[in-house]
C-alpha positions as a LaTeX table, in Angstrom:
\begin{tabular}{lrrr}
\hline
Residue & $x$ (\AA) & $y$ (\AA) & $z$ (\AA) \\
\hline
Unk1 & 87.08 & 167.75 & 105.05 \\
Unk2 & 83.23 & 167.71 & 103.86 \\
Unk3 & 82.17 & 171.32 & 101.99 \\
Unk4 & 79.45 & 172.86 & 105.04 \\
Unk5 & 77.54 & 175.20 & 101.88 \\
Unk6 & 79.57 & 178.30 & 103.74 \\
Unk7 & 77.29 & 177.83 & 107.09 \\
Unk8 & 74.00 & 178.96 & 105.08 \\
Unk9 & 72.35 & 176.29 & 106.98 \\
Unk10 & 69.49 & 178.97 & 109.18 \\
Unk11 & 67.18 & 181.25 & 107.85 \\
Unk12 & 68.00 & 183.21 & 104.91 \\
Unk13 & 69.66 & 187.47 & 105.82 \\
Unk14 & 66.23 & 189.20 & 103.65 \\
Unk15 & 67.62 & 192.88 & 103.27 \\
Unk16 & 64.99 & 195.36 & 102.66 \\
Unk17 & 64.90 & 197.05 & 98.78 \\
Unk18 & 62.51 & 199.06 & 96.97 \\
Unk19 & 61.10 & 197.79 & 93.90 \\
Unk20 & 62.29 & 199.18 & 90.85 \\
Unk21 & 59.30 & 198.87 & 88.85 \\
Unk22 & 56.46 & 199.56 & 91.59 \\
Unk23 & 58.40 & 201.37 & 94.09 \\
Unk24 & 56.77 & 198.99 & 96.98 \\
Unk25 & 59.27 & 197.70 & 99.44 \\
Unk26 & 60.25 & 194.60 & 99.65 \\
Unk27 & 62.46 & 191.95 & 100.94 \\
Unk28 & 65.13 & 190.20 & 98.81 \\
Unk29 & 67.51 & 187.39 & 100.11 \\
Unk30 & 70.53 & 189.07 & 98.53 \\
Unk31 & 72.36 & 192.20 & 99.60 \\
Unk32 & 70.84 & 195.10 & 96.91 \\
Unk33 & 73.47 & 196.35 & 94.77 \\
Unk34 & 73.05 & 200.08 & 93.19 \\
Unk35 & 73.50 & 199.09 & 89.95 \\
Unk36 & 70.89 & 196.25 & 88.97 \\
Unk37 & 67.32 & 196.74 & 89.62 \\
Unk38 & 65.13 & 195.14 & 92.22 \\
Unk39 & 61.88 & 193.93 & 91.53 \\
Unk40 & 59.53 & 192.65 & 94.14 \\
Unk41 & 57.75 & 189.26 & 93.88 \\
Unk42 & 54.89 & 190.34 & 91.65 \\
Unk43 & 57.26 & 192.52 & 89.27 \\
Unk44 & 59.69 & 189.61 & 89.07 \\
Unk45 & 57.19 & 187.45 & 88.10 \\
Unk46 & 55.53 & 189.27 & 85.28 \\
Unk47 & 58.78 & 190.31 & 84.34 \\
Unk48 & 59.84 & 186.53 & 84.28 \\
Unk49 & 56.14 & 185.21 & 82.52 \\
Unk50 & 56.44 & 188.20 & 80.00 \\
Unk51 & 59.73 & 186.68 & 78.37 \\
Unk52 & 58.88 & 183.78 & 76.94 \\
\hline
\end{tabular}
């Protein structure tokens, strides 16, 4: 039997989140959990440039 990827073949589920730097809302392809912080495009990106 071939692996199917668990039928994610469509359009990514975006669930709506507030960002927990800017406090814009945003969309996220992931389910938010309460415990790790969301960041929005531009946040995750500093965030991301500002560690190396």
């Amino acid at each position: 039997m071939a692996y199917q990827g668990g039928g994610f073949g469509g359009p990514r589920e975006m669930h709506k989140a507030v960002c927990s730097e800017c406090k814009k809302e945003c969309e996220v392809p992931f389910k938010p959990r309460e415990d790790r912080p969301i960041y929005c495009k531009d946040c995750y990106s500093k965030r991301k440039n500002e560690g190396r």
